[in-house]
N, C-alpha and C positions, 0 to 999 in steps of 0.2 A: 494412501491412508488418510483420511481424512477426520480432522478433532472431534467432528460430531457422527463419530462413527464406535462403533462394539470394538471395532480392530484397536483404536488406538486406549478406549478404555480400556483394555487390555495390555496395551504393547508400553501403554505410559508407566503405571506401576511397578510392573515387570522392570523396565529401564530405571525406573527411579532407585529401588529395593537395590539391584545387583550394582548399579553405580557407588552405593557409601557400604555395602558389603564388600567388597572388592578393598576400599583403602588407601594404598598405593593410588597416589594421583599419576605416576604415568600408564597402571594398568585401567586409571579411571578413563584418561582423558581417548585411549586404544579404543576401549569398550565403545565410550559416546561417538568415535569415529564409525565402526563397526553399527551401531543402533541408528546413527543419520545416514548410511548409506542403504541399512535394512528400508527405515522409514521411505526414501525416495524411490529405492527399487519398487516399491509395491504401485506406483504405476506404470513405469515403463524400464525394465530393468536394464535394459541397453542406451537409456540416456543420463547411468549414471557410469558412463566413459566420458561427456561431454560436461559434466563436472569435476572428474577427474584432469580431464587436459585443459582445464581454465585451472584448477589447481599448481598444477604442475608448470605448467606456463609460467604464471602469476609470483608463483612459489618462488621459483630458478631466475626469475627475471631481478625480480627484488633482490636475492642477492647479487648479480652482476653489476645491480646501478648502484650497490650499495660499493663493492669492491673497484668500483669505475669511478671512485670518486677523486677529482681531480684531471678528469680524461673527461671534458663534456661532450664532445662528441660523440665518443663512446656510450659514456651514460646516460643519453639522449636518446642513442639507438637503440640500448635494449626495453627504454621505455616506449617506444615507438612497436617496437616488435610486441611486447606485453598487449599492447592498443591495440594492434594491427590483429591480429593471433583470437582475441577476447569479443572484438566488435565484427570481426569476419565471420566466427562461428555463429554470433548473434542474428548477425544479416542472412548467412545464410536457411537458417531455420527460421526465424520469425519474419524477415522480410522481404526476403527474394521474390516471392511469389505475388507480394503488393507490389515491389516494385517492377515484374514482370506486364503484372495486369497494366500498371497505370502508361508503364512505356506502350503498352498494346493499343488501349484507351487514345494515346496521344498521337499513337500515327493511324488508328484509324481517321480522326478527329480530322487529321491532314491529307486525307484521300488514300496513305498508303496501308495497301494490306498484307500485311508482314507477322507471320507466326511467330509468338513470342513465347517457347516454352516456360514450364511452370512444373515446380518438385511438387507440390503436393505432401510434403510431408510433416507428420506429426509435431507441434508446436510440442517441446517440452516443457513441463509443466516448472513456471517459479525461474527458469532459464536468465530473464530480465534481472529478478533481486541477486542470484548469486553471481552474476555476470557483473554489475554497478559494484558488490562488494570487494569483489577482486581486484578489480579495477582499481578502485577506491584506495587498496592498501599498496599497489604501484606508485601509482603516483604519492602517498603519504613518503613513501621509503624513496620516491626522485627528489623530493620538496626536503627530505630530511626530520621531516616532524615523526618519523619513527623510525626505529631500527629494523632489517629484514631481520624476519624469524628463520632461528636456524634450523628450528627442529620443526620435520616435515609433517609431521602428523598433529602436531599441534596447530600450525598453521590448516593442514586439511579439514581438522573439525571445525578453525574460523568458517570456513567457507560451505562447511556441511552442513553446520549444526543443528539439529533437528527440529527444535521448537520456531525457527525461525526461515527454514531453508527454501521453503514455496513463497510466503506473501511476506516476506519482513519480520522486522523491522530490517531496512539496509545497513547492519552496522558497521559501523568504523572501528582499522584494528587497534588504534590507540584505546578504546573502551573496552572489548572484548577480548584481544590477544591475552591482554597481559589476567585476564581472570580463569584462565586455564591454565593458570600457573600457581595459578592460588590453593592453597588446602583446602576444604569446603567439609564442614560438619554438620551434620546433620540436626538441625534448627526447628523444633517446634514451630516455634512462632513465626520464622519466616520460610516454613512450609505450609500453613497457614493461611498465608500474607498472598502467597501463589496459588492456593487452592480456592481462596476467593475472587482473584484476577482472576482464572479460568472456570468461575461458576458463572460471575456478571457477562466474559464474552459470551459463552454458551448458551446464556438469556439471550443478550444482544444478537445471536445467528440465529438462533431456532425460534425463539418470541418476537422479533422484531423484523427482522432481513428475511427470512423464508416466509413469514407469515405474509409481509408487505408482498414478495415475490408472486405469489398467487395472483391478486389483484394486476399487478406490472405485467408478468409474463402473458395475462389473457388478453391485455388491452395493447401493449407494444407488439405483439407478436400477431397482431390482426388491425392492423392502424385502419383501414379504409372498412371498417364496418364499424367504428366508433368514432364519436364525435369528440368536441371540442372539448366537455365536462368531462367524458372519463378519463382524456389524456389528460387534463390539466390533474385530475385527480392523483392517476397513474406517475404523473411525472415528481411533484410532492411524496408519494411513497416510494418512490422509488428512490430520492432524495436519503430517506432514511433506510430502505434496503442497503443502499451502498456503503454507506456511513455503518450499519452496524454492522455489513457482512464483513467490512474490512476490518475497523476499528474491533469489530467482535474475535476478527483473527488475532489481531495484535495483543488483546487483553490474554487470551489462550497462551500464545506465544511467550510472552512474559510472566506466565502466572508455572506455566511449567518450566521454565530459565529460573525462577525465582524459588522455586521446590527442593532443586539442585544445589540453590546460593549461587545461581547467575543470575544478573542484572542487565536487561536490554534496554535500550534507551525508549525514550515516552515517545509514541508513534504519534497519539491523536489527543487534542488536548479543546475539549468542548466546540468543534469547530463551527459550529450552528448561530452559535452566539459572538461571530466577530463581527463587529462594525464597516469593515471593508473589506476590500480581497485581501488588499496587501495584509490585512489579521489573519485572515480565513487561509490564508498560506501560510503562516507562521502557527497553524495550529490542526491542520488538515497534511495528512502523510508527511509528517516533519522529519523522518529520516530521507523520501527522494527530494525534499525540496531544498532540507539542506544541503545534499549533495551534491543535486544542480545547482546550487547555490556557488559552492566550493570549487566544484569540476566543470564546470560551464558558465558559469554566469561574471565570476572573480576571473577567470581567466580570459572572458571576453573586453574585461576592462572595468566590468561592473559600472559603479557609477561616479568614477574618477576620468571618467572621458566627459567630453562636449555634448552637451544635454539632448541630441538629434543621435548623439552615437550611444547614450544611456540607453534610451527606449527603446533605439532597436536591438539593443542586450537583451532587455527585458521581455522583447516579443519573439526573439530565437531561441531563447533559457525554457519560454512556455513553451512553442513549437513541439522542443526538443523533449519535455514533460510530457506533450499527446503524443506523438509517435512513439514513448518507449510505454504509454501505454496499452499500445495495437497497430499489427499493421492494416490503416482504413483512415479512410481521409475522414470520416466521423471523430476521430479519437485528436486527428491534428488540426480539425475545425472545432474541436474542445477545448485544444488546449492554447488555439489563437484569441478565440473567445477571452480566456483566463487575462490572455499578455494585452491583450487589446485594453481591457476593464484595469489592468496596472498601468499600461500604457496613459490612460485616459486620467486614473487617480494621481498619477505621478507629476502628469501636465498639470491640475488643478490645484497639488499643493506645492508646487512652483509657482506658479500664478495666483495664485488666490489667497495660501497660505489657512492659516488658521478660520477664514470665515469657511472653507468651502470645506473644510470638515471640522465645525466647532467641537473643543474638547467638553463643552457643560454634560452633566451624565442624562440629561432627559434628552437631547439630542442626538447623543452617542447610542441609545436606546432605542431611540425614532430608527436609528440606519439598520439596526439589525435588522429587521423583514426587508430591506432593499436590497441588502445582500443578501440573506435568501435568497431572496426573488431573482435575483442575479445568478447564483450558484446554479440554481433549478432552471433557471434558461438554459446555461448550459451543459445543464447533464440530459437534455432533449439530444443533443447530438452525439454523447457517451452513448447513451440508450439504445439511440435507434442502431438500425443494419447498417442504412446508407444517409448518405447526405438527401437524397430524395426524399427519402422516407422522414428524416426529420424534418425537411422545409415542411411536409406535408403534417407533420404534428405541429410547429408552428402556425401553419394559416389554420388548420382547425381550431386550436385552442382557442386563439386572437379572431375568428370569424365565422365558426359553427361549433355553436355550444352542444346542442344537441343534448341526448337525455345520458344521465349517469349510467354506466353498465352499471346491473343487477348480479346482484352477490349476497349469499347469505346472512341475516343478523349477528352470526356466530363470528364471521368472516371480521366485522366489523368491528365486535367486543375486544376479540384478542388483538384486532390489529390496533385500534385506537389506545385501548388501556394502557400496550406495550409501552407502544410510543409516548404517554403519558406518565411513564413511571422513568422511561430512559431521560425525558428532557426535565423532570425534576432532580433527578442526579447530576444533568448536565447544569442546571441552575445552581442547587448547591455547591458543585466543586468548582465553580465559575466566581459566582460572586457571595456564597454562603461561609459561614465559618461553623469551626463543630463537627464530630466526626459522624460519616453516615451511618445505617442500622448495622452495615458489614462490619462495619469498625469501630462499634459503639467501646467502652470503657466496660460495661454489664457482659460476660460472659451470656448470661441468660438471653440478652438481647439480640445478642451475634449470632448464637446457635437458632434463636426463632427465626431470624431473620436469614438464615443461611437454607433451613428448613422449608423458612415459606417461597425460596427463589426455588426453590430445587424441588418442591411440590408444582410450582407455577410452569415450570418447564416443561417434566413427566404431562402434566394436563392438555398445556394448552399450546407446548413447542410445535414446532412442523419439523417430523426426523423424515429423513430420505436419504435420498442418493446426489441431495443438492450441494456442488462443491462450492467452493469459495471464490466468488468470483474473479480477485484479484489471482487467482491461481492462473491464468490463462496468460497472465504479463509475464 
């Protein structure tokens, strides 16, 4: 079921209405379990057992390391088991079949030919985020920064929860456990609050990421009949396809958490407008990066080791960031690209300090289009199929311009204007003060303004059967 679909306009209300009729927050929080496993069944109804036994896993684990405490051995093991159990079922559907191919790859490479079967079977969809969350609240509950949840179905809806269960945000249970615990009344104003989070992502997918999608889909999906100009073009839109079909997800996600009186945490925070990577990570999918942060990166030593055992933290934490988002060496030459560009800023401001990224604000300004330009190099290898296929959008770009693909005026209006109205919001909530038209202080203001987003939609959105890309992690 997907947000920009009749089913979920439908299926949202419906759930909102009988959640604060009902009352009773423990027939509330039943219900929401019951309405996020409806919501997941409706693509593939037999892969919601494979969130169920990451539940159940996860669930039973937490309390053993919780009741093992004082026995580290013990409590060591059933978080090893939790790990083992969560990252097995992961491998075995999303990457067995990479890593069948690449073992196959490697020994043909070596003269031997040696069949290397392959499952072939359906990636579940969303599989990656409730897998990291579960995860996530193990190890919370071995480190002791939360208590195991006793009660299972509250714990189940952490891990269900419907407005968040496909693309994020990755929440932590220390933020979420404890707000299903909470009374939640039914709130005018911060039903409201959520009803225009989920107007703006719904711009942001259908006005912005679908509309870009057209142009990207005709030009990546036929690299060798287009030249240097329309990838370079295709790769820039496609820049903001990504960014709003994700970020478009998360505003939805939060805007219907927020209807309820739940609070998810800020996914994407103007990420266009950072100065470096090292920003542009700190404000670009900020619940996987803090997690890798937390679960990979801290535990590697972070940057309390000897400055040659930092970096290469830093370049196994990104590794570790493209591989969980696909199994394809494009995705883990994405996300070497990312650790390479920290690797590199990291060396420079040890070395250089303060001259080699001056803090003055016309400076700090000057870098913004570099990092673009940086970002957008490497969503060439997000994009494409293969590593081939991108080298060959790279030498095109940088050595055959060739003519822009041809696309209609129309094509042009809604896609430029889109992207025109998104980076003026991304400006104001960056460096503006003052609230925007959604949020003006004028009642009359906010309804026009509510009115003209949701006129602008109906006219000039792209509706189909286009999911969310980040659905596929």
């Amino acid at each position: 079921m997907l947000f920009n679909s009749v089913d979920f306009l439908l299926f949202f209300p419906a759930v909102v209405a009988v959640y604060f009729l009902l009352g009773k927050n423990s027939r509330r929080i039943s219900f929401l379990l019951a309405a996020s496993y409806f919501f997941y069944m409706n693509w593939e109804p037999a892969y919601a057992a494979l969130i169920l036994t990451s539940t159940v896993v996860t669930w039973s684990c937490g309390l053993l390391v919780e009741r093992s405490a004082g026995n580290e051995r013990r409590k060591k093991g059933f978080l090893i088991a939790s790990l083992a159990i969560n990252f097995g079922i992961l491998f075995f559907f999303k990457y067995f079949d990479f890593f069948a191919e690449s073992v196959f790859a490697l020994l043909s490479a070596l003269g031997l030919r040696m069949q290397v079967p392959g499952l072939r079977v359906l990636l579940p969809v969303g599989i990656s985020f409730y897998t990291f969350q579960a995860v996530g609240y193990t190890v919370d509950v071995y480190r002791g920064t939360i208590r195991a949840e006793r009660n299972f179905v509250v714990y189940a809806l952490f891990v269900s929860f419907f407005p968040q269960l496909v693309a994020g945000p990755i929440e932590r249970a220390k933020n979420l456990l404890p707000q299903f615990r909470e009374e939640h009344s039914f709130r005018p104003a911060e039903a409201a609050e959520g009803l225009k989070l989920m107007l703006w992502g719904l711009f942001m997918k259908a006005c912005v990421a679908d509309v870009a999608a057209e142009f990207v889909d005709a030009v990546y999906d036929n690299v060798p009949n287009h030249g240097g100009a329309s990838l370079l073009v295709a790769t820039i839109l496609f820049a903001f396809q990504v960014y709003c079909d994700f970020a478009g997800y998360s505003c939805i996600a939060a805007g219907a958490a927020r209807t309820m009186g739940f609070r998810l945490m800020e996914n994407f925070r103007q990420p266009y407008f950072s100065a470096s990577i090292k920003e542009f990570w700190r404000r670009w999918h900020v619940s996987l990066s803090s997690w890798l942060t937390d679960y990979v990166y801290i535990p590697l030593g972070g940057n309390r080791v000897p400055f040659l055992r930092h970096l290469a933290n830093l370049l196994v934490t990104f590794l570790a960031s493209g591989l969980w988002h696909g199994a394809n060496w494009t995705f883990v030459a994405w996300g070497a690209l990312h650790g390479l560009y920290l690797v590199l800023e990291t060396a420079a401001r040890r070395f250089a300090g303060d001259a080699a990224f001056p803090r003055r604000p016309a400076v700090r300004i000057l870098r913004i289009p570099l990092c673009f330009a940086m970002v957008c190099f490497a969503w060439i290898f997000f994009r494409a199929d293969s590593l081939s296929t991108a080298c060959a959008v790279v030498g095109k770009i940088f050595g055959d311009r060739g003519t822009l693909f041809e696309t209609n005026a129309s094509f042009w209006l809604c896609s430029l204007l889109g992207i025109a109205v998104l980076l003026l919001k991304d400006v104001k909530d960056r460096f503006g003060k003052g609230p925007l038209l959604l949020h003006s202080p004028c009642g009359a203001v906010r309804l026009a303004a509510a009115v003209g987003l949701t006129a602008w939609i109906l006219l000039f959105g792209a509706f189909g059967s286009r999911a969310f890309i980040y659905f596929q992690f």
